[in-house]
Each structure stands twice: as structure tokens, then as C-alpha cells.
N, C-alpha and C positions, 0 to 999 in steps of 0.2 A: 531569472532567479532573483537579480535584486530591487526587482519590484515586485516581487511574491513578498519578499522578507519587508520590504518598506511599507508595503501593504498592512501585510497581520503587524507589524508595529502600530503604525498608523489605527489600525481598529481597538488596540491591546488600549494606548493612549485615551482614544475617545471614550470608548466604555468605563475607565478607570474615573476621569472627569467627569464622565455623566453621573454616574451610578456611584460609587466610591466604597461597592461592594466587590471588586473583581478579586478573586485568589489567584495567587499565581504560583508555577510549581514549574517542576521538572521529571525528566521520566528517562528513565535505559530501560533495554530490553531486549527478546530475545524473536529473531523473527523464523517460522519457519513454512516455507512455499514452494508452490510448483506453480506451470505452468498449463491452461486447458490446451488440450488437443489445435493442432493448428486447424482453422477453419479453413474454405478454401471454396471458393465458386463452381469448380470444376466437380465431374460426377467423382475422379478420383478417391480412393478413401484416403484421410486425413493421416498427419503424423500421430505418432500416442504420444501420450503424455510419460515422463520418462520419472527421475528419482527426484522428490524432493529436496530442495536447497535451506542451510542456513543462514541465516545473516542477523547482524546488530539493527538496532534502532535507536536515537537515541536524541530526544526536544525538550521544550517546555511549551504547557499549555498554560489557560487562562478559563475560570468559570465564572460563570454569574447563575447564583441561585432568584426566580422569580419568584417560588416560594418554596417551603419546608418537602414539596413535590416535583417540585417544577423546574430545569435552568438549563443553561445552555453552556457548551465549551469547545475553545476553541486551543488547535494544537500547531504546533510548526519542527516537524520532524524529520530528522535525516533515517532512512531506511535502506535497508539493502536485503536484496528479494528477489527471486527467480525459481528455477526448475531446470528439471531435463523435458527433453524431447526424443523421442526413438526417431532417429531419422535415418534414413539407408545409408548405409557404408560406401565409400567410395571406390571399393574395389569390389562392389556388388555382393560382400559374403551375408548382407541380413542386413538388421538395425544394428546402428548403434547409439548410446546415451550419449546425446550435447548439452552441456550444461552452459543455460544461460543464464546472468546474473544481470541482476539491474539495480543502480541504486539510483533513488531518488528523493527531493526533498516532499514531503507530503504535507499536505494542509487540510485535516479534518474539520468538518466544521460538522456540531452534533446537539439533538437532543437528550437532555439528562432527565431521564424518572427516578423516583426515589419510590416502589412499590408497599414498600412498608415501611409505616412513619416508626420513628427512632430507630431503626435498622440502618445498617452507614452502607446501604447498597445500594448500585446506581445503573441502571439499564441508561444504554447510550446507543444511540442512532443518526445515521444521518449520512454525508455524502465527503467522498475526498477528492480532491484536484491536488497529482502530484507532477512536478518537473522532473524530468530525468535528467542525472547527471553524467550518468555514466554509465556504459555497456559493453559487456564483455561475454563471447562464447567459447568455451572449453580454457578458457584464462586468458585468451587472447581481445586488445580490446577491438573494436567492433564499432564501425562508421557507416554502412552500409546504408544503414536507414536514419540518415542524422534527423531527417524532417520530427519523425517519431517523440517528441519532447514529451507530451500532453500525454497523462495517464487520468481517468477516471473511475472511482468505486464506491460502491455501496458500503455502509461499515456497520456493523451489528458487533455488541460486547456489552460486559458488565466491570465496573469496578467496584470496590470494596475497601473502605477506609479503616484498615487496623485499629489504628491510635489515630491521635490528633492530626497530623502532617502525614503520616504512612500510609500509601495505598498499594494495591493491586490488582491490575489489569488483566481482563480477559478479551480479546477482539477477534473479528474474521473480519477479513475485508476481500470482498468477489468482484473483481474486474467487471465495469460497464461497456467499455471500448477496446477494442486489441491497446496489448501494451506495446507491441513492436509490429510491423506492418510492413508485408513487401509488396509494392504497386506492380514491380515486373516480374514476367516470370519465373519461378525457383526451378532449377534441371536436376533430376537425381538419376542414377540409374532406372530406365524404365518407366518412368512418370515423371510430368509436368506437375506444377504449381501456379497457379498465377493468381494475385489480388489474394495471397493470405495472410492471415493474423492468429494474435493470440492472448488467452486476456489470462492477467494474475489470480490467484488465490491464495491470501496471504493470512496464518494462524499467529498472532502475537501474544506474547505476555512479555508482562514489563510491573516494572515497581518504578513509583511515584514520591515526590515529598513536595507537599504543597506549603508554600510560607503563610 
């Protein structure tokens, strides 16, 4: 984690020196996700996908416009983000909802459109590498798969610049790799698991104030 954060300094600094056009802001916000269906190698079917989760968000990014169309930004976020899962009961009466939580620091790194010139609206794309910091199911925390740190996602959104410094965020971000992963096998009443996963799908909105 503290060569994530030394890192995006590190780049925040060079660009600032190079260019001496970089804006810098901050953002909170409001996160809401679940988790996809556990995957699973075996013919078994899969767990479901169980209740959506709430969580906060809440960094500061860094833009650089290349032109009145064009630029690129970069974010360093703490998030918190999860779902249920239906997974069998343990005294075998059906499913029931496990909610699992995850927080982690995320690092989007994106391109910015501006599709319509003097419109202050901003199509963003691009890719996130986040660390997990912490994990927890049904409120308990949860060590099981500490290997698990590394979360990857695609991220699709728009912003929108009110006034001069006021924005707001619209984003999806859709898991590329299981966000949490079991190498051996999971036992539940009546079915095996083995080698499964599960990837995030996180909806945010968040308000911005760029200096």
C-alpha cells in the first residue's frame, strides 16, 4: 500500500513539473455493489448472487487536459464495496445471504472526452488496480484468503462540472479478476467447490471540488 500511495505521488509530482497544467481536487461518495455469482471449475451450479451492499468512497484525483477534448486523470481512492452471496445454510434448510465486504484503496487511471465542446461534460474510461485492505463476511473479519490483495476493473462513467470547482460523478466499475479467491476446496451441505471466485460490480456517485 505504501508504494501504491508513493507511487501516484511520485507521478502527481512529475506531471505537475512537466506540464504545470495539472488540476487537483478531491471527491466523497456514495458506493453501491454486489458481487457476480461464484465461478467455479466444477460442473456444480454456482452460488447466486445475493443483496447489494453500501459503502463510502472517498480520494483525490489529478487531471491534465491535452486539449479543449482530450486528457487524462488520475485518482487514489479509499472504497468500500461488496455484496451477498446465496450460499447453503449450514444446517441444510436452503440459501442463505452472506454479505461480504471489501474495502480497498483503488487507483483509476482514465481517459477523459469532452463530446461536446463548451459543455463541462466528461466521458471517462480506463482501467483500476485496487489493494485490499480489509475483508470481512457477515461482519466478521476474514483471513482466509489473505494472498487475495490484487483486485482489477474496467471503469466506464461520466462527470459533470456544475460551476467552476463542483463536479459530479457518475461511474460503473465491472471486475476483470476474482476479487477474492479460494484455491482449495469450499464444502457445503451436499456440494463441493473447488478453485472458486468472484468478481465486483461497483455503481458510484460521488461530488468533486477541484482547486
Amino acid at each position: 500500500m505504501k508504494k501504491l500511495v508513493v507511487f501516484f505521488a511520485a507521478a502527481l509530482g512529475v506531471s505537475a513539473a512537466t506540464f504545470g497544467q495539472v488540476k487537483f481536487g478531491v471527491k466523497a461518495g456514495l458506493n453501491v455493489s454486489s458481487v457476480s455469482a461464484i465461478e467455479s471449475n466444477l460442473s456444480q451450479p454456482s452460488m447466486e448472487s445475493g443483496d447489494w451492499a453500501t459503502g463510502l468512497l472517498a480520494g483525490a484525483y489529478a487531471s491534465y487536459a491535452f486539449s479543449e477534448a482530450v486528457g487524462v486523470q488520475a485518482e487514489l481512492v479509499f472504497s468500500q464495496q461488496g455484496g451477498g452471496l446465496m450460499v447453503p445454510a449450514a444446517d441444510s434448510s436452503g440459501l442463505r445471504n452472506s454479505l461480504f465486504r471489501q474495502t480497498y484503496l483503488n487507483l483509476p487511471l482514465m481517459v477523459s472526452v469532452a463530446p461536446v465542446k463548451k459543455l463541462p461534460l466528461e466521458i471517462l474510461a480506463g482501467l483500476q488496480v485496487g489493494m485490499r485492505l480489509k475483508k470481512t463476511v457477515d461482519g466478521e473479519e476474514n483471513t482466509v484468503n489473505g494472498n487475495d490483495y490484487v483486485d482489477l476493473s474496467a471503469v466506464l462513467g461520466a462527470q459533470y462540472t456544475l460551476i467552476k470547482h463542483l463536479t459530479f460523478g457518475l461511474r460503473y466499475n465491472i471486475g476483470l479478476i476474482p476479487s477474492f479467491h479460494h484455491y482449495n476446496d469450499v464444502s457445503f451441505p451436499g456440494t463441493t467447490w473447488t478453485n472458486i471466485g468472484a468478481r465486483h460490480r461497483v455503481l458510484q456517485l460521488s461530488v468533486g471540488w477541484t482547486f
